[in-house]
C-alpha positions in Angstrom: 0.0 0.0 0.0 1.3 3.4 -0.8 2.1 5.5 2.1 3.2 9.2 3.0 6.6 8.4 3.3 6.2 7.3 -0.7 4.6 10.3 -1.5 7.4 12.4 0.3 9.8 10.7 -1.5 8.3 11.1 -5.2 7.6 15.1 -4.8 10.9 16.1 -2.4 9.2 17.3 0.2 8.8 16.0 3.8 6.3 13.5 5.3 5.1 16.1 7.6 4.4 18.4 4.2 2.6 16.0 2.4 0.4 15.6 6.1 -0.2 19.6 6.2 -1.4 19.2 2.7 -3.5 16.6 3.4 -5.3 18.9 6.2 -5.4 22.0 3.4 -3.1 23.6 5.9 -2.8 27.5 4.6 0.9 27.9 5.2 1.7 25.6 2.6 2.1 26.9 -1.1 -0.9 26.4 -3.6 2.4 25.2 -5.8 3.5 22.7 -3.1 0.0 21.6 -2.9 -0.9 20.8 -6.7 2.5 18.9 -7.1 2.0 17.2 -3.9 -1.9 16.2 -4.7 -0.7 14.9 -8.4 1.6 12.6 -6.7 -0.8 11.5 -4.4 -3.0 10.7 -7.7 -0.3 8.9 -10.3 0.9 6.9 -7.1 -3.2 5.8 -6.0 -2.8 7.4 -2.4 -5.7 7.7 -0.5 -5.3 9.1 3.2 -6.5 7.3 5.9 -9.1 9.7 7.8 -8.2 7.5 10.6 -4.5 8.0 10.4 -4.7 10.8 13.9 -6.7 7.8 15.6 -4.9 4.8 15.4 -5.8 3.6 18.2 -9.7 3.4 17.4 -9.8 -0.2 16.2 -13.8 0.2 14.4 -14.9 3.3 12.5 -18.5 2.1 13.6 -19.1 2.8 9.9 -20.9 1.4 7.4 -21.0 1.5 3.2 -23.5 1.1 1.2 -23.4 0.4 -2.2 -26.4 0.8 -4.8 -26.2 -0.5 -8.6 -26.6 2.8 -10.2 -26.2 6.4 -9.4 -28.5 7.5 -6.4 -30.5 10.1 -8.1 -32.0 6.8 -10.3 -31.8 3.9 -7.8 -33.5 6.1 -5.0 -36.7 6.6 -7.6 -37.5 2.6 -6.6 -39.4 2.7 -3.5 -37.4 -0.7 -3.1 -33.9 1.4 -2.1 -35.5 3.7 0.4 -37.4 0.7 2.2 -34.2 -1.5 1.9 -32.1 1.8 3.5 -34.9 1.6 6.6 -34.1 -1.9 7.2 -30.5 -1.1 7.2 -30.9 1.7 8.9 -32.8 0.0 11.8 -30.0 -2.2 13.0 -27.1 0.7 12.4 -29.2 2.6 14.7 -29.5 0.2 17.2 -25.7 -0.7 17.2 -24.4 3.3 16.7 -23.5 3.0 13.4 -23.6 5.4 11.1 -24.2 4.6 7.1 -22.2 6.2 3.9 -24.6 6.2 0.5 -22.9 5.8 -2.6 -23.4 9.2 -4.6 -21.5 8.4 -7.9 -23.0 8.9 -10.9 -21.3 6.8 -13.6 -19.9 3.3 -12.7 -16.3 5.1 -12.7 -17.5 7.7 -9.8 -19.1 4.4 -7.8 -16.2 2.7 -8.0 -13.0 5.6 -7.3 -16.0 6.3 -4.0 -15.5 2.1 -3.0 -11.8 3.0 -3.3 -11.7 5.6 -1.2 -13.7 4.4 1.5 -11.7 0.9 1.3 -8.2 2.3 1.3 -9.2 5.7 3.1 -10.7 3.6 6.1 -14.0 5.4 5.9 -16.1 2.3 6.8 -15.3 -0.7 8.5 -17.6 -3.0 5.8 -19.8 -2.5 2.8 -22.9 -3.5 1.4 -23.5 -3.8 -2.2 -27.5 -3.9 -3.1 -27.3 -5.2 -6.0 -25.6 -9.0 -7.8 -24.0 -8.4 -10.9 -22.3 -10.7 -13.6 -18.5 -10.0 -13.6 -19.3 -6.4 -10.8 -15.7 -5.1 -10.6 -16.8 -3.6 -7.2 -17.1 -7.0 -6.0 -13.8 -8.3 -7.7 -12.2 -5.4 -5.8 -13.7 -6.2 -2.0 -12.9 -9.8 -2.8 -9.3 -9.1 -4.0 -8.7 -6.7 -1.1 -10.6 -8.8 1.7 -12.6 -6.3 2.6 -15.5 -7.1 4.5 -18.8 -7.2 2.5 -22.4 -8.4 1.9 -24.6 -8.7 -0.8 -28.2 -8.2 -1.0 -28.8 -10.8 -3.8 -27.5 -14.1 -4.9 -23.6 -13.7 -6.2 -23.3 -14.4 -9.8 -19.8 -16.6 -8.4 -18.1 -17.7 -5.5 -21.6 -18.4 -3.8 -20.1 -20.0 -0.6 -17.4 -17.5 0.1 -19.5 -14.2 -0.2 -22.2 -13.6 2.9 -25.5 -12.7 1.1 -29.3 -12.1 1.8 -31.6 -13.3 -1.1 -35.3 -14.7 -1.7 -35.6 -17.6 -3.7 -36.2 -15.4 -7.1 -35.7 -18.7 -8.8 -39.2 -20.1 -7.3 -40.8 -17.1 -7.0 -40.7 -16.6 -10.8 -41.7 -20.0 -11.3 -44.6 -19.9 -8.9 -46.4 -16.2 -9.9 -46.0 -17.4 -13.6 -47.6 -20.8 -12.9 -50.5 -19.0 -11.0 -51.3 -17.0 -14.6 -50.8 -20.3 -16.0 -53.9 -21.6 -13.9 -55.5 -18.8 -14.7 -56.0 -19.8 -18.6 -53.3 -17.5 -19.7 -51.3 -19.5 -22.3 -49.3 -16.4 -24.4 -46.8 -15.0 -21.2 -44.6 -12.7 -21.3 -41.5 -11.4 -19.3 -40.4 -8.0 -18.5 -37.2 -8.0 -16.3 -34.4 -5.5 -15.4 -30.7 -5.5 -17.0 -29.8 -9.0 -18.1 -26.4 -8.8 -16.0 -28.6 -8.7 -12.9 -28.5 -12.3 -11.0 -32.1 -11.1 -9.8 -33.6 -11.0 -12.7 -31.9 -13.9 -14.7 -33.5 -16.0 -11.3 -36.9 -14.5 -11.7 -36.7 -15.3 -15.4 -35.6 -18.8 -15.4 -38.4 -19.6 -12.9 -40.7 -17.6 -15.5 -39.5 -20.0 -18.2 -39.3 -23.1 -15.8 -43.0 -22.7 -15.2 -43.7 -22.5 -19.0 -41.7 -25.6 -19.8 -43.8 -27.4 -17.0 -46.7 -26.6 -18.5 -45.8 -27.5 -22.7 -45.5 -24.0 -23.4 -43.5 -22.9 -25.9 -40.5 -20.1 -25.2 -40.4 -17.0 -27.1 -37.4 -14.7 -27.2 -40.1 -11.7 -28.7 -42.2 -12.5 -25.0 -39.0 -11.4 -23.0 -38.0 -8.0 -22.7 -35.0 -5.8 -20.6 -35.2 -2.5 -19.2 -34.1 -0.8 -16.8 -36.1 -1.0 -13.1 -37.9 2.2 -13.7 -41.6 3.5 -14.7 -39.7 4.3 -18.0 -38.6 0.7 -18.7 -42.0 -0.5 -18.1 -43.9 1.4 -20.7 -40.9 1.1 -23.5 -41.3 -2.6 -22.9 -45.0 -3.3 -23.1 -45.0 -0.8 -26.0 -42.9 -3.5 -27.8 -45.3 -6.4 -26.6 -48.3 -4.5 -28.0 -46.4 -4.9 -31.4 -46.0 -8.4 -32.0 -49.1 -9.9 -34.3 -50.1 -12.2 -30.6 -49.2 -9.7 -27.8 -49.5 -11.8 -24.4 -52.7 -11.9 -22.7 -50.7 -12.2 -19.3 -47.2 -10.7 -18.5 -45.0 -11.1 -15.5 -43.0 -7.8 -14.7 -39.7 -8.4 -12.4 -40.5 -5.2 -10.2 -43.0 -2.6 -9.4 -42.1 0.4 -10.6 -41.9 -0.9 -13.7 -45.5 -2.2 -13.8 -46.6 1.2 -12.8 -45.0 2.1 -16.5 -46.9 -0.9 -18.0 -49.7 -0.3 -16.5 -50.5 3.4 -17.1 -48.5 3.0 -21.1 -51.9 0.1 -21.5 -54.4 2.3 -20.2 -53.3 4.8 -22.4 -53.6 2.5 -25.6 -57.2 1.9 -24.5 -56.1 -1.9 -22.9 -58.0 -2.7 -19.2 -55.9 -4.4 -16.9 -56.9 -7.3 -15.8 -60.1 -7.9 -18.5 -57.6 -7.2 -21.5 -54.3 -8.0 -20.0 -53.3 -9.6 -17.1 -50.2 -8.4 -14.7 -48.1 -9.9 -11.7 -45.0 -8.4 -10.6 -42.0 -8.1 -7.4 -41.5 -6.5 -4.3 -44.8 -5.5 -3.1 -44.1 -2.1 -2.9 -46.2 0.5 -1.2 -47.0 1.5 -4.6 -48.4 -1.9 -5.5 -51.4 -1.2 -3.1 -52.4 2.3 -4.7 -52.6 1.3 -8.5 -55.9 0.7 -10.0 -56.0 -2.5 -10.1 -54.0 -3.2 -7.2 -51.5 -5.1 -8.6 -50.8 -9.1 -7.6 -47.1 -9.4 -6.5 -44.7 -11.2 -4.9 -43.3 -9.9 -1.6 -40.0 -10.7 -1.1 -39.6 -8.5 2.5 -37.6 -5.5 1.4 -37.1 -4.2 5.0 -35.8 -7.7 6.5 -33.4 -8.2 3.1 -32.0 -4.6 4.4 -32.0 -5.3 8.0 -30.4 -8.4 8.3 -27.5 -7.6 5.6 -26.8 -4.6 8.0 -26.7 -7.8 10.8 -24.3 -10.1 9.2 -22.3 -7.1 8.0 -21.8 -6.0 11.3 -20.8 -9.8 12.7 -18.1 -9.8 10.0 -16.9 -6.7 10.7 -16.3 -7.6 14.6 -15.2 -11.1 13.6 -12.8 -11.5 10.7 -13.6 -15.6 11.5 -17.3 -15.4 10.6 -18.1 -17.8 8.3 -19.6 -16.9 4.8 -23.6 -17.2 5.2 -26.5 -17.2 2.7 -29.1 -15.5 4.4 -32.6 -16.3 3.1 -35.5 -14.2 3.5 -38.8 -15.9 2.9 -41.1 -14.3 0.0 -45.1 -14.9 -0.2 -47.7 -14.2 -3.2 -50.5 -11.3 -2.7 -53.1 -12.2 -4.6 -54.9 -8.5 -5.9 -57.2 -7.4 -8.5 -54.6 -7.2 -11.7 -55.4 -10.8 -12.6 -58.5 -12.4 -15.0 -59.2 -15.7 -16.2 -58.4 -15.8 -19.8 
């Protein structure tokens, strides 16, 4: 790891310098400063905020870590309602919680660095699985402690995680349209590189197999987790020559967008089109219809990844767990027979 002494050494100046520029101290030169802070840069320093408190062994800290930049991720009720469940156990044990703010993948990432190597936070969260997540290459590499909210894409028995069974919860809300007469299904799910919704859509598809049904790639579309993503992908449903009589939408907000995008195009929901979808968010309740969804327990996914995060933090011998939360079906108006 790169220290002030390296620093020092690279610019010329002494230790103590590159400290009092480190504080912004006003005696030292703006020149002295920018040559010092570039070398800190080229050579990946990051002061340790720590560094005056040594003998502090915990920051009693906490990061957490969200898939995209706040000012999107926090327009899903399901990141405010997972931050409560976090933030109910941080309260309770005197922690305090650092949001990621970035807004490219680049910004998330340098803020991961800097709370790793800066000591900001004594363990991280990450809310959010992702095929091949450099964020989680980097905690791994570094040993950092970490949970995930969601099942890892690898390495399953070495990270600590807090899932639902996506996998049968897919299968079982698509078998229940299935009952319901609806033969022509289709899928709307978030980004493909998301383990949660590759789970909800292999249960989808698992449930059509059962049942003899055929699997069409035109029935399954991607968009991002947002009111937006909904009504782009049901807009491209409504084109094909059969649209589906029933579709199964991987998350609220986005049936909102599916909902309102077929009530504009003069479809009723359920007598023309039937809808389930995830998370049972507050928002499910309030739609007309009240939609049919699975509830997978936001608050307990957030509470108890703050829990295990905390026992690794305070335990470097805590065992990798797979935490997982039950989910249950509530049944609501947004289904017909077909």
């Amino acid at each position: 790891m790169v220290t002030i002494k390296d620093v020092a050494k690279a610019t010329g100046v002494s230790p103590s310098t590159v400290s009092r520029v480190i504080a912004d101290n006003p005696r030292i030169s703006a020149e002295t400063k920018k040559k010092v802070r570039k070398a800190m840069k080229e050579l990946g320093y990051h002061p340790n905020i720590n560094a005056r408190n040594l003998v502090a062994k915990y920051t009693k800290a906490i990061g957490v870590v969200m898939p995209s930049s706040a000012d999107k991720s926090l327009q899903n009720p399901f990141f405010p309602e997972v931050l409560r469940g976090i933030g109910s156990i941080t309260h309770k044990m005197q922690y305090s919680m650092t949001l990621s703010s970035g807004e490219t993948e680049d910004e998330i990432f340098a803020e991961v660095e800097r709370m790793v190597y800066g000591s900001y936070v004594d363990g991280i969260i990450l809310l959010y699985s992702r095929v091949n997540d450099r964020i989680t290459n980097f905690l791994r590499e570094k040993g950092f402690p970490f949970v995930m909210v969601g099942k890892p894409s690898e390495y399953i028995n070495e990270i600590t995680h807090v899932d639902n069974d996506n996998f049968s919860a897919g299968k079982e809300i698509t078998t229940y349209l299935i009952q319901e007469g609806h033969k022509r299904i289709a899928f709307i799910g978030g980004s493909r590189d998301l383990v949660v919704t590759m789970d909800r859509e292999n249960g989808y598809e698992a449930a059509l197999k059962e049942a003899g049904f055929p699997i069409s790639s035109s029935y399954s579309i991607h968009a991002e987790f947002l009111e937006s993503g909904g009504r782009k992908a049901v807009e491209e449903l409504l084109k094909l020559k059969q649209p589906p009589t029933g579709i199964v939408v991987s998350d609220d907000l986005m049936s909102l967008g599916v909902l309102s995008t077929l009530e504009e195009l003069g479809f009723h929901v359920p007598e023309d089109v039937s809808l389930v979808s995830f998370n049972n968010v507050y928002l499910s309740e309030i739609t007309n219809p009240a939609l049919t969804t699975v509830d997978i327990q936001i608050y307990q996914l957030g509470a108890q990844s703050a829990k295990a995060l905390i026992e690794k933090t305070q335990s470097k011998a805590e065992p990798a767990k797979r935490i997982i939360i039950p989910y249950k079906i509530v049944y609501r108006e947004s289904v017909a027979k077909s």
